[in-house]
C-alpha positions as CSV (number, residue, x, y, z in Angstrom):
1,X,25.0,39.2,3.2
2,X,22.0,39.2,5.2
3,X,18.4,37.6,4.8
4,X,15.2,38.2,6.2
5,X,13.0,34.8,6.5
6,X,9.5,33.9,6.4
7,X,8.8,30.2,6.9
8,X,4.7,28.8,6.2
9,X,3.9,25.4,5.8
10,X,1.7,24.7,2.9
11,X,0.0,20.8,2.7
12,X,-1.5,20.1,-0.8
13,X,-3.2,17.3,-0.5
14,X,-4.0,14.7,-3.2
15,X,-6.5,11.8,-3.3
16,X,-4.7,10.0,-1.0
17,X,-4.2,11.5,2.4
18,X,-1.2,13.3,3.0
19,X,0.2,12.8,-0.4
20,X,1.6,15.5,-2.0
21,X,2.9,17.8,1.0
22,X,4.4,21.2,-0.1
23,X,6.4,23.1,3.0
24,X,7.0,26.9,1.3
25,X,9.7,28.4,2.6
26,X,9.8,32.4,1.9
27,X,12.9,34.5,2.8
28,X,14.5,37.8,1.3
29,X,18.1,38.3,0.7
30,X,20.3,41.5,0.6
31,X,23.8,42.2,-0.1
32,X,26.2,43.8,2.4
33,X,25.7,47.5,1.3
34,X,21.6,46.6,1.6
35,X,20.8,46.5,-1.9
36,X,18.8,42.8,-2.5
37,X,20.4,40.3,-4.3
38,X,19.1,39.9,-7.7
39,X,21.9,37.5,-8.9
40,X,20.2,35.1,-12.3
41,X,22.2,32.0,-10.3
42,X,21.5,31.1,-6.6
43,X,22.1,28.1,-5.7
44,X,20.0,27.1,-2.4
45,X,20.7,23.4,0.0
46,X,17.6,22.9,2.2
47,X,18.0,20.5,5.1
48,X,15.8,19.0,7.5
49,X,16.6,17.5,11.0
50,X,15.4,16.0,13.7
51,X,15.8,17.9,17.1
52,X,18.4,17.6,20.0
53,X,21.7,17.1,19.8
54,X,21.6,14.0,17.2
55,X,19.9,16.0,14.8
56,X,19.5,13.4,12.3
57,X,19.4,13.9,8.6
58,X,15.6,13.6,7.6
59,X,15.6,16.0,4.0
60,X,18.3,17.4,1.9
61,X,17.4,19.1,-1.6
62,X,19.4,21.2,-3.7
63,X,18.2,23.5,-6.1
64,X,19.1,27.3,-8.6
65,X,17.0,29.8,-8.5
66,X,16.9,33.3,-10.7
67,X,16.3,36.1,-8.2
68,X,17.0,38.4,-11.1
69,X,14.3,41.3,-10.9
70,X,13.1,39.7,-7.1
71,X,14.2,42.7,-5.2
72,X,16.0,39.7,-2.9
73,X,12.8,37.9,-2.5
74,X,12.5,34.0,-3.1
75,X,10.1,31.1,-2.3
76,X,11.2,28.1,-2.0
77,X,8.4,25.2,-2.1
78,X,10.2,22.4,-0.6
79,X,9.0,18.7,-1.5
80,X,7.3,20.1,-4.8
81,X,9.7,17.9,-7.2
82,X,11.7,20.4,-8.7
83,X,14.6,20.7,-6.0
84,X,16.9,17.8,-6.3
85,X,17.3,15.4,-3.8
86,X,20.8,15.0,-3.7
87,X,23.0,11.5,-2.5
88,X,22.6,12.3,1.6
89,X,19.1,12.5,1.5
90,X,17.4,9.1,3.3
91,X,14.6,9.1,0.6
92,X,12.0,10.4,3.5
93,X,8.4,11.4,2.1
94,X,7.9,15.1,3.1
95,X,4.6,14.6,4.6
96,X,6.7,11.6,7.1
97,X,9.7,14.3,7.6
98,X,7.4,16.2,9.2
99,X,4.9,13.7,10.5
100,X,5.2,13.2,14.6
101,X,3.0,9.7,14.3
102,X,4.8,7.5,17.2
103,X,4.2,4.5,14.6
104,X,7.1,6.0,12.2
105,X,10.8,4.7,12.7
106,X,13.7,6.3,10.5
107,X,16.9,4.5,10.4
108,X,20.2,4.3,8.8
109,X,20.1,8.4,9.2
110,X,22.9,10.6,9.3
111,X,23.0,12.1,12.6
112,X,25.2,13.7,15.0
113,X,25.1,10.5,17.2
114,X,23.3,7.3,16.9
115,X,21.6,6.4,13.3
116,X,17.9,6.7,14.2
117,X,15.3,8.9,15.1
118,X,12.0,8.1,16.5
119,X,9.2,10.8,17.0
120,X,8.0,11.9,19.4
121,X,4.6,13.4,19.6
122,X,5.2,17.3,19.8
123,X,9.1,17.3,18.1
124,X,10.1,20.2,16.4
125,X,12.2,20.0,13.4
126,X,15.4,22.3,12.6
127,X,15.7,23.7,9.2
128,X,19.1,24.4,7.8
129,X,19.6,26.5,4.9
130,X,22.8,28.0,2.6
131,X,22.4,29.4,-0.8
132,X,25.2,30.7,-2.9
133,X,25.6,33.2,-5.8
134,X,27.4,31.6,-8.6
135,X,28.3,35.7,-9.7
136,X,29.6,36.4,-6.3
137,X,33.4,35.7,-4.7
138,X,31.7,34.9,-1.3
139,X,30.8,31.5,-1.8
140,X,28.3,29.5,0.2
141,X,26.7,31.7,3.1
142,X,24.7,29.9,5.8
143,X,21.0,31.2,7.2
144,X,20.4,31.1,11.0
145,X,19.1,27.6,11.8
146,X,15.0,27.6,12.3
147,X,13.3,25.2,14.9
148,X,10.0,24.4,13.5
149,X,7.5,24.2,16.4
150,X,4.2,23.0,16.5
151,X,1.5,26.2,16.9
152,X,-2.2,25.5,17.7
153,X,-3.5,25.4,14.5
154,X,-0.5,22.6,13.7
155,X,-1.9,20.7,17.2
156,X,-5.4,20.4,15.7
157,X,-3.8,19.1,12.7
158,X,-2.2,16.4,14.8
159,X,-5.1,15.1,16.5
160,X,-6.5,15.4,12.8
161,X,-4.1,12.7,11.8
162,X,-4.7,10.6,14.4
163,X,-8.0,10.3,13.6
164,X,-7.3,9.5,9.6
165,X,-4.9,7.2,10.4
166,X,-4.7,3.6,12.7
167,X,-1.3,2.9,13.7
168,X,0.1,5.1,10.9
169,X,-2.1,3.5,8.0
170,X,-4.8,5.3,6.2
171,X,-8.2,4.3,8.3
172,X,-9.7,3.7,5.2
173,X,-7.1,0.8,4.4
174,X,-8.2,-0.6,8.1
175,X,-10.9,-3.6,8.5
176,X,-13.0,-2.5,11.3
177,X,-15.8,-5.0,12.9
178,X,-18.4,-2.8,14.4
179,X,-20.8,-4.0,17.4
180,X,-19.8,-4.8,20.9
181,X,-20.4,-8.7,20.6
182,X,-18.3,-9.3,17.7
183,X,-15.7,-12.2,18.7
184,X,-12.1,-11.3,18.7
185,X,-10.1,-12.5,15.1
186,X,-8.0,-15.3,15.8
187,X,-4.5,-16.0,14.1
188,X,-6.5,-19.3,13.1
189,X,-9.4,-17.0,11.5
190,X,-6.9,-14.8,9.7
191,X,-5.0,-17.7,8.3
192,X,-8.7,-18.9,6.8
193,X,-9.8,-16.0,5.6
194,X,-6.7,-15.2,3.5
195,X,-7.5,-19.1,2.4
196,X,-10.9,-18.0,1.4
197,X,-9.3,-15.3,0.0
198,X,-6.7,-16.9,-2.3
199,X,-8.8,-19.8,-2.9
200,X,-7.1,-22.6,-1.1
201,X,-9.7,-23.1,1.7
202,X,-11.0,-26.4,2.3
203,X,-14.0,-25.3,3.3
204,X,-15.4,-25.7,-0.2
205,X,-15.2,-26.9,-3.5
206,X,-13.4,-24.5,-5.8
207,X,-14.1,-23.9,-9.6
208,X,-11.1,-25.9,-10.4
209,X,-11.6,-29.0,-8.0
210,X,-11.0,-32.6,-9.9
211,X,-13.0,-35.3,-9.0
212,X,-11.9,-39.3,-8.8
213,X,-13.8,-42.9,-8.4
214,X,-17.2,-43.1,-9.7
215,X,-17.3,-39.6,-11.0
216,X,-14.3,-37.8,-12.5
217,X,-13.6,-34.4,-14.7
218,X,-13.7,-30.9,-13.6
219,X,-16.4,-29.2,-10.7
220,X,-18.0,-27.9,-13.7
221,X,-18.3,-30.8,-15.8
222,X,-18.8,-34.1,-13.9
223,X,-18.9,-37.6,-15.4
224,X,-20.1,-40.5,-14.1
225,X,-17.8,-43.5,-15.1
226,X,-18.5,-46.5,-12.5
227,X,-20.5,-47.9,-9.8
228,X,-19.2,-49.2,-7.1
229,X,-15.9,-49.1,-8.6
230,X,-16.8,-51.2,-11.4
231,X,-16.5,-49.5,-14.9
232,X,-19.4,-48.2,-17.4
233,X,-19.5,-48.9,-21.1
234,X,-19.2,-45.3,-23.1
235,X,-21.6,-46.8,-24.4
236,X,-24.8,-44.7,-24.2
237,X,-28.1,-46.7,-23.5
238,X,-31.1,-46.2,-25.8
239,X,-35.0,-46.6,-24.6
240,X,-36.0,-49.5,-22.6
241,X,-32.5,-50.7,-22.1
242,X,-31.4,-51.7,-18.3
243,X,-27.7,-51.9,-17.1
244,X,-26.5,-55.5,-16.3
245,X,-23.2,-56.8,-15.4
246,X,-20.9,-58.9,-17.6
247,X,-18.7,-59.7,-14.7
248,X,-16.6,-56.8,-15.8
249,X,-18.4,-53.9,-17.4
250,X,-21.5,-52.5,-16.9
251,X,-23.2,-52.4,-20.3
252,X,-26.7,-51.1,-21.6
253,X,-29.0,-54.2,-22.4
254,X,-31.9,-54.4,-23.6
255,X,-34.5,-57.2,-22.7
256,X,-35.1,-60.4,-23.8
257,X,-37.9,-61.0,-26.3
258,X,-40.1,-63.7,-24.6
259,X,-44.1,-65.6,-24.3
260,X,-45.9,-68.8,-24.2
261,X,-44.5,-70.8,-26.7
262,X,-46.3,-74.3,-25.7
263,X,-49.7,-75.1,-23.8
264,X,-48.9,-79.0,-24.1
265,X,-51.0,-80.9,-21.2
266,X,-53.0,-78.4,-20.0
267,X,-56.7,-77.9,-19.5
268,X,-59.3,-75.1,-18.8
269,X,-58.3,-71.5,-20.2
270,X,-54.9,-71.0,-20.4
């Protein structure tokens, strides 16, 4: 069999950036005698891998297609959903199988040699591809491996992403200080802030805060229970009373009743 490929790349992208990435891959098979394959049952594997000689399992999807009435033609939109991932794919997100950001770092991979891959900023990718008709005695028939190179348009799209993302996280996940004078945050700031933060600071007096001694209960609903250590009656005082000390309790008291109660001896106006 023979097939006749067109590979476009195709990023959908969602409300987060760079979710959602569709690579289409378009391609056109024909039998031996040069009629097109129109077989209800192709089964197509996709790979993905990392250039050079480790070439490093990054993708792997399986999935059937019905090319019946195609004239050979088929589309395959790769990292859509509907292709199965199958149980030697690493799990990669499309958008990262394709990303170059120096900040990415696959491991455990598959690969010729070593078990890693790190980007580099202008990798290509090699796509691998069989398909197989079910209907057919020929069994699984392999498509010429495709390097997947970076073209002008795709290098504006890089510097793009550099300037979305800070060290491979979305820049609008990123605190930013702006100013020249701003002072540099210390490990000793951070480790505040996330005190601040989760409410642990000592910096202030949180809703929760108990207080002991002369006034106890909750921030929010303070009590005054001694004075200089020495306990209050519950006691509450009424008009005119004063607070005296029995020697053990404060208690509200009210005055003593008192006047002249004998001019005995005395002369002139009393």
């Amino acid at each position: 069999m023979t097939t006749q490929i067109l590979f476009s790349i195709l990023l959908l992208a969602s409300s987060d950036a760079f979710a959602g990435a569709v690579v289409s891959y378009h391609g056109r098979i024909t039998n031996p005698d040069g009629s097109p394959l129109e077989s209800s049952s192709v089964t197509f594997k996709v790979q993905v891998r990392s250039p050079g000689s480790a070439s490093c399992l990054l993708y792997e999807e399986t999935r059937t297609m019905n090319l019946a009435g195609s004239n050979g033609l088929f589309v395959i939109p790769i990292g859509d959903g509907n292709g199965g991932r199958t149980s030697s794919d690493p799990g990669i997100q499309v958008e990262n199988v394709f990303s170059n950001n120096t900040g990415l770092n696959f491991t455990a991979l598959a690969c010729n040699s070593g078990t890693a891959y790190v980007p580099s900023a202008l990798d290509s990718r090699r796509l691998v591809v069989t398909f197989n008709d079910t209907s057919s005695s020929y069994g699984p028939q392999a498509m010429a491996p495709m390097d997947i190179n970076y073209v002008p348009l795709a290098l504006h799209a890089l510097e793009a992403q550099k300037a979305l993302t800070v060290g491979g996280v979305n820049a609008a996940n990123v605190l930013r200080v702006t100013g020249t004078t701003a002072p540099a945050l210390t490990s000793g700031n951070y480790t505040e802030l996330m005190a601040l933060i989760m409410g642990t600071s000592t910096q202030y007096l949180g809703g929760s805060t108990a207080f002991t001694g002369d006034v106890t209960g909750a921030y929010s609903a303070t009590k005054v229970v001694q004075l200089q250590g020495r306990p209050l009656a519950s006691t509450a005082p009424t008009s005119g009373q004063y607070l005296s000390w029995n020697g053990s309790t404060w208690l509200p008291t009210t005055p003593a009743a008192g006047g002249v109660t004998s001019v005995a001896g005395r002369t002139g106006v009393v």
